[in-house]
mmCIF file of the N, C-alpha and C atoms, coordinates in Angstrom:
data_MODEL
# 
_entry.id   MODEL 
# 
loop_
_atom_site.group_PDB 
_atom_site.id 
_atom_site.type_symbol 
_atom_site.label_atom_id 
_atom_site.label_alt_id 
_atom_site.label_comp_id 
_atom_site.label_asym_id 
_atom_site.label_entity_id 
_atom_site.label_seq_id 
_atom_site.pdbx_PDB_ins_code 
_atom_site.Cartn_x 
_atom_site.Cartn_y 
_atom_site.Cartn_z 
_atom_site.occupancy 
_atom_site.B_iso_or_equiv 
_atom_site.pdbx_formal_charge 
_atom_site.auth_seq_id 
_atom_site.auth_comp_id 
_atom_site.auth_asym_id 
_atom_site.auth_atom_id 
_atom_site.pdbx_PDB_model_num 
ATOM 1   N N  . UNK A 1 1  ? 121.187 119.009 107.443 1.00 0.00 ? 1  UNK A N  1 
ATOM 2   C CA . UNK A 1 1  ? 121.885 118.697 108.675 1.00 0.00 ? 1  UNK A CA 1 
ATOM 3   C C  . UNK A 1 1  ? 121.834 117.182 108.864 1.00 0.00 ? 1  UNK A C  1 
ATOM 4   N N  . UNK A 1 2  ? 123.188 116.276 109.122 1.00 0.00 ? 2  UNK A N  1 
ATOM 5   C CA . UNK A 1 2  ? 122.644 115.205 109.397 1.00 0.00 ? 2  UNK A CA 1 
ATOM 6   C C  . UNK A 1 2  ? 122.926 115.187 110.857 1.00 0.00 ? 2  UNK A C  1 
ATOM 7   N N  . UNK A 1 3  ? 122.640 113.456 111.220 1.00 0.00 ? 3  UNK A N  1 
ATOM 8   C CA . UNK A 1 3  ? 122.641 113.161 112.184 1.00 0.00 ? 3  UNK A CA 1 
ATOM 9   C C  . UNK A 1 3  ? 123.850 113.593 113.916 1.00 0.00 ? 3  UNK A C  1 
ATOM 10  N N  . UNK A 1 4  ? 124.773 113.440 113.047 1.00 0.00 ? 4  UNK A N  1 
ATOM 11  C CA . UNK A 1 4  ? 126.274 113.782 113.884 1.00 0.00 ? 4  UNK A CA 1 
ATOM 12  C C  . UNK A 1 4  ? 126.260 115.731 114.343 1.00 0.00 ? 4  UNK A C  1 
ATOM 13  N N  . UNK A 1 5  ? 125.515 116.063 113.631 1.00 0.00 ? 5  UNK A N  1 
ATOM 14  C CA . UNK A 1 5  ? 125.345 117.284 113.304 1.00 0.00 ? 5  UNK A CA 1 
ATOM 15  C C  . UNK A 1 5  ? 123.989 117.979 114.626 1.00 0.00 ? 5  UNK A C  1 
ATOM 16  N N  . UNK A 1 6  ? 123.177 117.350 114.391 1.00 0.00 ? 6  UNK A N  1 
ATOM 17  C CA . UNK A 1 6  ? 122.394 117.147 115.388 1.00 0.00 ? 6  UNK A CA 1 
ATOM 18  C C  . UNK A 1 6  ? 122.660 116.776 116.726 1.00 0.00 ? 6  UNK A C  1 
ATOM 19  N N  . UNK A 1 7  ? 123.219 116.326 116.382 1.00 0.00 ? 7  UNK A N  1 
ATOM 20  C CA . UNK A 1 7  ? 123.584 115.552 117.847 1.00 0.00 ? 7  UNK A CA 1 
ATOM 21  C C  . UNK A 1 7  ? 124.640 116.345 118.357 1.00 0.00 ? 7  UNK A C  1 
ATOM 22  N N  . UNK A 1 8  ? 125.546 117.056 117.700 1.00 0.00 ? 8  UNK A N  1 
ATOM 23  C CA . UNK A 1 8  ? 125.860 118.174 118.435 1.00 0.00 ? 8  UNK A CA 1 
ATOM 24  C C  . UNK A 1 8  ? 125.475 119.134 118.926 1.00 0.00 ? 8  UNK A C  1 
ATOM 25  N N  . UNK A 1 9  ? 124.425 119.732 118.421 1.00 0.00 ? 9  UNK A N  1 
ATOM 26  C CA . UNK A 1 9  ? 123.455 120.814 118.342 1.00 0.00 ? 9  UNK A CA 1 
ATOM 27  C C  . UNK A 1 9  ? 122.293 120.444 119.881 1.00 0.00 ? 9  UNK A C  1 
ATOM 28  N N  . UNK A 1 10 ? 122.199 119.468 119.812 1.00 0.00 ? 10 UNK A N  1 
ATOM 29  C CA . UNK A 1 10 ? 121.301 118.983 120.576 1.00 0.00 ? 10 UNK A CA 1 
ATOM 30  C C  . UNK A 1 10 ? 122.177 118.889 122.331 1.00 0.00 ? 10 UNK A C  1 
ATOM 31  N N  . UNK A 1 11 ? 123.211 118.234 121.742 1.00 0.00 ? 11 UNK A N  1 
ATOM 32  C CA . UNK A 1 11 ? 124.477 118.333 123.509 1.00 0.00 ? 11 UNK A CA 1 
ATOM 33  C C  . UNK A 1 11 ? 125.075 119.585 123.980 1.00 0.00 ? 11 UNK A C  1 
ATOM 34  N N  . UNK A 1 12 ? 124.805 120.618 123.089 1.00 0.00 ? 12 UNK A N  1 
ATOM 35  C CA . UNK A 1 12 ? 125.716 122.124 123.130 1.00 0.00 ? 12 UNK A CA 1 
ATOM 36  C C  . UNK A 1 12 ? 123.996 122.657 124.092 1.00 0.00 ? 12 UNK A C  1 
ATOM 37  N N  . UNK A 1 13 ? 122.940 122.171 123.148 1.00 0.00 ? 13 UNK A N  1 
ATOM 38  C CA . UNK A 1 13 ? 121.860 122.919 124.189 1.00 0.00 ? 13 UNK A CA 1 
ATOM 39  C C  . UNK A 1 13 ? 121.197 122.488 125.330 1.00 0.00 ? 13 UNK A C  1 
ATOM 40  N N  . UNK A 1 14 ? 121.795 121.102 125.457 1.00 0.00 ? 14 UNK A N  1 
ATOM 41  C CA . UNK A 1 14 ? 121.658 120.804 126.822 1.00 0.00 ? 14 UNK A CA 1 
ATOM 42  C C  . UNK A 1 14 ? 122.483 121.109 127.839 1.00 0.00 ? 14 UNK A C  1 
ATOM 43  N N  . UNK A 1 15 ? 124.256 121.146 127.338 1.00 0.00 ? 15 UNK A N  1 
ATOM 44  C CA . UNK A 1 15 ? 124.538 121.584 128.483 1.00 0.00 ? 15 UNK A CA 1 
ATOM 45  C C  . UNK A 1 15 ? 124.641 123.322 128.953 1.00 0.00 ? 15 UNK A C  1 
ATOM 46  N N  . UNK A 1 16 ? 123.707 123.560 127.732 1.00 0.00 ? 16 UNK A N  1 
ATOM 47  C CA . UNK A 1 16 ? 123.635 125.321 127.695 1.00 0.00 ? 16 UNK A CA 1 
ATOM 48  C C  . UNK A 1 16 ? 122.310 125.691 129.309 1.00 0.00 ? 16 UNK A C  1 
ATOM 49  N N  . UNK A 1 17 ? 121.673 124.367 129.190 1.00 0.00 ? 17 UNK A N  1 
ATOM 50  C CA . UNK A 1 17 ? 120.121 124.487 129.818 1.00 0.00 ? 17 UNK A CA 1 
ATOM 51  C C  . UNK A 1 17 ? 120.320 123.305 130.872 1.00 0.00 ? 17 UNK A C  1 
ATOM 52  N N  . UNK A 1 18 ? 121.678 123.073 130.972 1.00 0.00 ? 18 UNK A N  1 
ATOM 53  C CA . UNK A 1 18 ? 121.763 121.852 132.472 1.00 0.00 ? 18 UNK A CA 1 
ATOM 54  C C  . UNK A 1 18 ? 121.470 120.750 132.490 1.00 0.00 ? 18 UNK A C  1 
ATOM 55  N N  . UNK A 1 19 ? 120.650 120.016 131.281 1.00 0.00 ? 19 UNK A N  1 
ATOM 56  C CA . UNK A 1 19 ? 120.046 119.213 130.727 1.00 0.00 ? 19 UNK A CA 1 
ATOM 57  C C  . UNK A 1 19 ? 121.375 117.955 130.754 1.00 0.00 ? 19 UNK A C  1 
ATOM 58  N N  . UNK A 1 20 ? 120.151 116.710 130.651 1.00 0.00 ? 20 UNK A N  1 
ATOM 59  C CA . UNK A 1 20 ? 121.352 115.487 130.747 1.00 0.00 ? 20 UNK A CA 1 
ATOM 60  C C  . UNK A 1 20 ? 121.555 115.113 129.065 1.00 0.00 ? 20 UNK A C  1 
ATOM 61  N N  . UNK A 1 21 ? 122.821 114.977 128.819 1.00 0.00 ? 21 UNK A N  1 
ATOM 62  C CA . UNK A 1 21 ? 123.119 114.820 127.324 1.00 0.00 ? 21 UNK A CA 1 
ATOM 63  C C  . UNK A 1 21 ? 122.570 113.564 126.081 1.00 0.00 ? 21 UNK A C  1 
ATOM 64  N N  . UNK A 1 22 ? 121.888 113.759 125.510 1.00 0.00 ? 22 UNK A N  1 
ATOM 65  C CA . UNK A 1 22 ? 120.733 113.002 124.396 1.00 0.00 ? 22 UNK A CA 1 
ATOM 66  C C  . UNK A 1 22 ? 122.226 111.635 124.093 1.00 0.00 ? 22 UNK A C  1 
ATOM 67  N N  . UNK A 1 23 ? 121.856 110.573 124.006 1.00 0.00 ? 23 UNK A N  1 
ATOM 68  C CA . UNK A 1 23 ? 122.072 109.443 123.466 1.00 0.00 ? 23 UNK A CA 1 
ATOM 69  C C  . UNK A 1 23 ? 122.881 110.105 122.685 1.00 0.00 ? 23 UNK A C  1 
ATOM 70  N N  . UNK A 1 24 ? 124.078 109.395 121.970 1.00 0.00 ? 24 UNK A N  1 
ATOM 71  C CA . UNK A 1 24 ? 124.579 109.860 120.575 1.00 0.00 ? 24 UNK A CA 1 
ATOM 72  C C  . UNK A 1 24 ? 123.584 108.890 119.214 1.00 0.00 ? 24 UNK A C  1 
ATOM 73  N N  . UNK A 1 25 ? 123.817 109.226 117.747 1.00 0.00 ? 25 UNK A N  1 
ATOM 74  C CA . UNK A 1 25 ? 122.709 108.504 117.529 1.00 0.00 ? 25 UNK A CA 1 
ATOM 75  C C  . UNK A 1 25 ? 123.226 107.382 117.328 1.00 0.00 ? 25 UNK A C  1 
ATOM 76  N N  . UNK A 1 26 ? 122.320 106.615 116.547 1.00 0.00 ? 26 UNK A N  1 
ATOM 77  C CA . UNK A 1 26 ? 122.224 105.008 116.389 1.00 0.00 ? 26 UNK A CA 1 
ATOM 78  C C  . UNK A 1 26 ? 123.035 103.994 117.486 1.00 0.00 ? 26 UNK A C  1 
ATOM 79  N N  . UNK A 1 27 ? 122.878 104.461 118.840 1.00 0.00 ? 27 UNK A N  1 
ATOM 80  C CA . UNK A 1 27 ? 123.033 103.882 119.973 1.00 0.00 ? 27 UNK A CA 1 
ATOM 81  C C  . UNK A 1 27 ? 122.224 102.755 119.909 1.00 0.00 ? 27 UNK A C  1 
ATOM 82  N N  . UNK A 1 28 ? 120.761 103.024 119.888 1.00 0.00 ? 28 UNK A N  1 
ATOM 83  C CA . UNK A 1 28 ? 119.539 102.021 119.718 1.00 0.00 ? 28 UNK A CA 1 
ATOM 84  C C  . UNK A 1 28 ? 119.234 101.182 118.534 1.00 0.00 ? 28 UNK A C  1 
ATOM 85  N N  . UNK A 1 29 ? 120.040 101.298 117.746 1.00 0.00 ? 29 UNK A N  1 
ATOM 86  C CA . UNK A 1 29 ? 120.031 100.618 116.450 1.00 0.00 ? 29 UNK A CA 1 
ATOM 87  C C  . UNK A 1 29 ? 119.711 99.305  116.484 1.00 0.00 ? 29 UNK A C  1 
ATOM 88  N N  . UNK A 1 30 ? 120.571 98.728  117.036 1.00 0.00 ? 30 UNK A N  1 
ATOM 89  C CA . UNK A 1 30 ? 120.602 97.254  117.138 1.00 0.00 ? 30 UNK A CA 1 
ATOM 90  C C  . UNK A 1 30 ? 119.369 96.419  118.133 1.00 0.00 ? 30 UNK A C  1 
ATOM 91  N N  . UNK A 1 31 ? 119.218 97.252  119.297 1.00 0.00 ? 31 UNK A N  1 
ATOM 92  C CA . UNK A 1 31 ? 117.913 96.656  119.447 1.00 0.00 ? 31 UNK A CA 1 
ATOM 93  C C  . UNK A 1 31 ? 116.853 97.308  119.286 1.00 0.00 ? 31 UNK A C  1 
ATOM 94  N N  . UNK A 1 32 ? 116.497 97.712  118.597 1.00 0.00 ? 32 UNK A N  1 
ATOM 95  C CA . UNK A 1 32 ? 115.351 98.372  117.918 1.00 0.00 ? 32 UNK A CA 1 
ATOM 96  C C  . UNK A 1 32 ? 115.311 97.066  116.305 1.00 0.00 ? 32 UNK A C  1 
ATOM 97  N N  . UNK A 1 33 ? 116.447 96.818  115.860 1.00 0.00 ? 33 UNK A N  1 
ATOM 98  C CA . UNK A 1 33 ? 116.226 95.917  114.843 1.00 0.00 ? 33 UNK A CA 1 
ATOM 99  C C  . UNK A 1 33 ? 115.722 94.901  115.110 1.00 0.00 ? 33 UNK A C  1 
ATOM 100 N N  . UNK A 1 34 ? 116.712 94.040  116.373 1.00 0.00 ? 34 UNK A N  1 
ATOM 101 C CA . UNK A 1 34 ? 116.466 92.666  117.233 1.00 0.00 ? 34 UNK A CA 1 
ATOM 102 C C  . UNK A 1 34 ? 115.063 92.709  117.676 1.00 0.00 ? 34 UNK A C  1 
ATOM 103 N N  . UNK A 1 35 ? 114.525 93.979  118.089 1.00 0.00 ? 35 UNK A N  1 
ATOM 104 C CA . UNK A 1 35 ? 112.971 93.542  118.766 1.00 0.00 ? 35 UNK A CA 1 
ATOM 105 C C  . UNK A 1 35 ? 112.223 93.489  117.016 1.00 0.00 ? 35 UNK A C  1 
ATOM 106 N N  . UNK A 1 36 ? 112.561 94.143  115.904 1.00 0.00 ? 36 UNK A N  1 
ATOM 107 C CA . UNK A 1 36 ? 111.449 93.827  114.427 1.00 0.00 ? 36 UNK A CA 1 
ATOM 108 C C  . UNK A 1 36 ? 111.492 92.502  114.376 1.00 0.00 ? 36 UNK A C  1 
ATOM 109 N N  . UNK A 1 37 ? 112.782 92.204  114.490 1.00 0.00 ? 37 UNK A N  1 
ATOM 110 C CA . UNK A 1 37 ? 112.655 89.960  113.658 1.00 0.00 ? 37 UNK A CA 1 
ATOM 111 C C  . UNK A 1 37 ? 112.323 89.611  114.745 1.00 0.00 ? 37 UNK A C  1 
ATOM 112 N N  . UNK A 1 38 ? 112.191 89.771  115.793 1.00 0.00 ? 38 UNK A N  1 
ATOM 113 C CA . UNK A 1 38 ? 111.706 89.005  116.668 1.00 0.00 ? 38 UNK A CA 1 
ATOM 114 C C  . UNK A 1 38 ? 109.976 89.012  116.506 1.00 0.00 ? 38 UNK A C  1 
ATOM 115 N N  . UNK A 1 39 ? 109.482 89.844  116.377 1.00 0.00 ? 39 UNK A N  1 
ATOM 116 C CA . UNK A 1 39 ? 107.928 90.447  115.802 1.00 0.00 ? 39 UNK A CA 1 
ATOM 117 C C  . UNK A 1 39 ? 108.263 89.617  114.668 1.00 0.00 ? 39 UNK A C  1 
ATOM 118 N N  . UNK A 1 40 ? 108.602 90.047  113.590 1.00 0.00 ? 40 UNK A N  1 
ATOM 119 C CA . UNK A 1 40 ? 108.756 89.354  112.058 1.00 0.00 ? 40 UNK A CA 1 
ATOM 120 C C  . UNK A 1 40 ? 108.431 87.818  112.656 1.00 0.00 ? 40 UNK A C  1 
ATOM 121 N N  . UNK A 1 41 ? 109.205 87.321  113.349 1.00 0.00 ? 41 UNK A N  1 
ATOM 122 C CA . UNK A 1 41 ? 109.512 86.134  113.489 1.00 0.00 ? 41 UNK A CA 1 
ATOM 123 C C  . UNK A 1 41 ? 107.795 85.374  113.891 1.00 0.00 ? 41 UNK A C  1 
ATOM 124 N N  . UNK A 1 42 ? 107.638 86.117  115.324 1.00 0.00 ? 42 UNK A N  1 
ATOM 125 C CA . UNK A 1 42 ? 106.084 85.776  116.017 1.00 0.00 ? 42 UNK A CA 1 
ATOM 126 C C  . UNK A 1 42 ? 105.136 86.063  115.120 1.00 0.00 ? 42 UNK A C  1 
ATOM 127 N N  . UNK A 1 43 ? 105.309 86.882  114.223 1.00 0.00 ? 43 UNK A N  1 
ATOM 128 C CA . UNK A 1 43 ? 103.936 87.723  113.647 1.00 0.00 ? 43 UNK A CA 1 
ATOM 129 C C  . UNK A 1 43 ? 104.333 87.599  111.765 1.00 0.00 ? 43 UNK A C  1 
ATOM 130 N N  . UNK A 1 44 ? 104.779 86.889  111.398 1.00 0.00 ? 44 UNK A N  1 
ATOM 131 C CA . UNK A 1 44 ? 104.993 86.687  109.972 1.00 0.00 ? 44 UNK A CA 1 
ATOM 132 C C  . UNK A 1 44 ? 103.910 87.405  109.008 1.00 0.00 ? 44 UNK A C  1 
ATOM 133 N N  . UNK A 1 45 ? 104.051 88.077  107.754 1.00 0.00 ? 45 UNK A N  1 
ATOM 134 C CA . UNK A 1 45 ? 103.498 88.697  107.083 1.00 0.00 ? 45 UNK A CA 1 
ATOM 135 C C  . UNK A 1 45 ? 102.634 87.374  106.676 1.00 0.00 ? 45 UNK A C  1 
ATOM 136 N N  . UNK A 1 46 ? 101.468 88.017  106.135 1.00 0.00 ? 46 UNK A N  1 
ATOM 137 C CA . UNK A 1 46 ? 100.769 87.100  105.122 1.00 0.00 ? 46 UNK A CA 1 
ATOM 138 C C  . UNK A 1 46 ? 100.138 87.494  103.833 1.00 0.00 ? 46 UNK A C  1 
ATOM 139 N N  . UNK A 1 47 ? 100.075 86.792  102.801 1.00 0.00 ? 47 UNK A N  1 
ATOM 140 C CA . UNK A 1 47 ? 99.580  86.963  101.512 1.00 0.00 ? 47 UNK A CA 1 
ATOM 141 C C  . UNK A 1 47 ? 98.481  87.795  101.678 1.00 0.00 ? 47 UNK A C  1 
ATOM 142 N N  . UNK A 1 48 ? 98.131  88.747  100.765 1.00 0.00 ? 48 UNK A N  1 
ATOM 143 C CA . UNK A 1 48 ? 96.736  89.045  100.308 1.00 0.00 ? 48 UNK A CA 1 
ATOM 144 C C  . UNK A 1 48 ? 96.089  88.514  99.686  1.00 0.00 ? 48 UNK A C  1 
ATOM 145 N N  . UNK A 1 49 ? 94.654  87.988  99.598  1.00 0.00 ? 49 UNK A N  1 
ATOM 146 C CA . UNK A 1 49 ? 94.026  87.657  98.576  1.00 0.00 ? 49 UNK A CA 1 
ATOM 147 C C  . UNK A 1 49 ? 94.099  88.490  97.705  1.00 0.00 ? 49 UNK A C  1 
ATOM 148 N N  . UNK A 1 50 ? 93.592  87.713  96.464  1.00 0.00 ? 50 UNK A N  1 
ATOM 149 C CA . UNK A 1 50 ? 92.949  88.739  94.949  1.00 0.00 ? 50 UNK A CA 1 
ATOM 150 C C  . UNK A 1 50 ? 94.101  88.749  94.164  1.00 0.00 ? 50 UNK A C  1 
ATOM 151 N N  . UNK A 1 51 ? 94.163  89.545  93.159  1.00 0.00 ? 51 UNK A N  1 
ATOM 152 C CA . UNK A 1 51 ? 95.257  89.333  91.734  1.00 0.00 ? 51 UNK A CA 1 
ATOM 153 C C  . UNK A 1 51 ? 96.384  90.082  92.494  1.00 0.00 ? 51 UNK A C  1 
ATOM 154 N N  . UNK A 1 52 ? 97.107  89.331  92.141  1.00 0.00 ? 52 UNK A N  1 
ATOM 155 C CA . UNK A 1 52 ? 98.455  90.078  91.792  1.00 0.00 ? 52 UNK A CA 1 
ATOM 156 C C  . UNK A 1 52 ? 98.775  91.237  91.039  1.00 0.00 ? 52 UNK A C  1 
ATOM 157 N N  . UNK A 1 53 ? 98.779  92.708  91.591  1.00 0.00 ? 53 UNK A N  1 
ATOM 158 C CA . UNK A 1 53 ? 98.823  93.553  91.400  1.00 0.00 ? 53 UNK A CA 1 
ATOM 159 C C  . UNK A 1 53 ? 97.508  94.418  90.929  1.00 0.00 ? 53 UNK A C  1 
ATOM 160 N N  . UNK A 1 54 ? 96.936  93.662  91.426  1.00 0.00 ? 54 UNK A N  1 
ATOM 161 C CA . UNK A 1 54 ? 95.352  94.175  91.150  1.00 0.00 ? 54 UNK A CA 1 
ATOM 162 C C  . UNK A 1 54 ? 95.196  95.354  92.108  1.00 0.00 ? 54 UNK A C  1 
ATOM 163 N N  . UNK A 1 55 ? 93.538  95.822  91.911  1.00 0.00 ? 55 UNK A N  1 
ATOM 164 C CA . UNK A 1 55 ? 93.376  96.863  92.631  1.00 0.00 ? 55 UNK A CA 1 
ATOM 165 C C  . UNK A 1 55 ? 92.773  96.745  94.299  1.00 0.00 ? 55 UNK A C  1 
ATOM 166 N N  . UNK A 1 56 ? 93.633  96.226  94.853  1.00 0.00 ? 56 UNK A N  1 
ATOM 167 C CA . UNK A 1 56 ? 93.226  96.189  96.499  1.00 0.00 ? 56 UNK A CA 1 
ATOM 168 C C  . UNK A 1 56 ? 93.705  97.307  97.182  1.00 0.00 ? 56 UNK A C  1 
ATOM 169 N N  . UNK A 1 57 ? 94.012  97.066  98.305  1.00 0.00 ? 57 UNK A N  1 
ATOM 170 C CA . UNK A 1 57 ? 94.424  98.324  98.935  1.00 0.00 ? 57 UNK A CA 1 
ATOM 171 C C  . UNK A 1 57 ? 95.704  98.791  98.821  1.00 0.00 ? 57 UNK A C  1 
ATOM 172 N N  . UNK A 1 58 ? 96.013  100.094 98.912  1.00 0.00 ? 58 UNK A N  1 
ATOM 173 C CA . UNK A 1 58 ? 97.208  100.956 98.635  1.00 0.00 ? 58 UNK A CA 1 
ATOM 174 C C  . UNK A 1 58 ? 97.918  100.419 99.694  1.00 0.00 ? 58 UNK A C  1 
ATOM 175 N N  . UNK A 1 59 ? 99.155  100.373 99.405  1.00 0.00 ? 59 UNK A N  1 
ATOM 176 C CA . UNK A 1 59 ? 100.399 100.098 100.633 1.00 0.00 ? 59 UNK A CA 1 
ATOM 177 C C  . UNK A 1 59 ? 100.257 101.741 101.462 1.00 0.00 ? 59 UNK A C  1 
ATOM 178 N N  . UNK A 1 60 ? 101.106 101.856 102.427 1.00 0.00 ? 60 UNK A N  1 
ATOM 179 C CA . UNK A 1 60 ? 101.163 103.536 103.075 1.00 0.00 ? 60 UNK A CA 1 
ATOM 180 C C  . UNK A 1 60 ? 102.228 103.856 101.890 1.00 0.00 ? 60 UNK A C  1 
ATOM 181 N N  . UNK A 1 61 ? 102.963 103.242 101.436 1.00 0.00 ? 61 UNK A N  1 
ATOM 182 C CA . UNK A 1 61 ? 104.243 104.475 100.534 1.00 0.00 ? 61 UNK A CA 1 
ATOM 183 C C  . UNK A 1 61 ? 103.416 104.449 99.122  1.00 0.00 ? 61 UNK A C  1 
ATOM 184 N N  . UNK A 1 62 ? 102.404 103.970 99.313  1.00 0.00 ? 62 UNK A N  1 
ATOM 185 C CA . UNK A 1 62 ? 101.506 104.209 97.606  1.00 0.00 ? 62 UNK A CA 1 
ATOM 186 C C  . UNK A 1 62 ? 102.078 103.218 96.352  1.00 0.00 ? 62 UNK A C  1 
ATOM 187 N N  . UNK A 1 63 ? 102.900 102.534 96.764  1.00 0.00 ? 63 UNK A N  1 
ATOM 188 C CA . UNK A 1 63 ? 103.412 101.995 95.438  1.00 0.00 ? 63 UNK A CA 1 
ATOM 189 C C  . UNK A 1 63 ? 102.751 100.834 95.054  1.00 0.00 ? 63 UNK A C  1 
# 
C-alpha cells in the first residue's frame, strides 16, 4: 500500500467515525527538511577518531 493509498483509507475512516481528516501526505515535507539543515547547520557532524574503517562503533544501519 503506498502512501496516496493510505491516505485514503485513513479519510474514508475518519469521516466514517466523524473524525477531522489526516493531513494529505508529504504536506510536512518541506519543513521537516528546513528544520534538519538548520540543525545540520548549528550542530555540524564531526569526525571520529581512530582508522578509517576500523573497528569503532557500528553506525544504526550497520554498515
Amino acid at each position: 500500500m503506498d502512501a496516496i493509498q493510505q491516505h485514503m483509507l485513513d479519510t474514508y475512516r475518519a469521516a466514517r467515525l466523524a473524525e477531522p481528516a489526516p493531513p494529505p501526505p508529504g504536506r510536512h515535507d518541506r519543513s521537516v527538511l528546513r528544520d534538519l539543515y538548520r540543525h545540520w547547520l548549528t550542530h555540524p557532524p564531526t569526525r571520529r577518531s581512530g582508522k578509517p574503517g576500523g573497528s569503532g562503533t557500528p553506525s544504526p544501519s550497520g554498515v
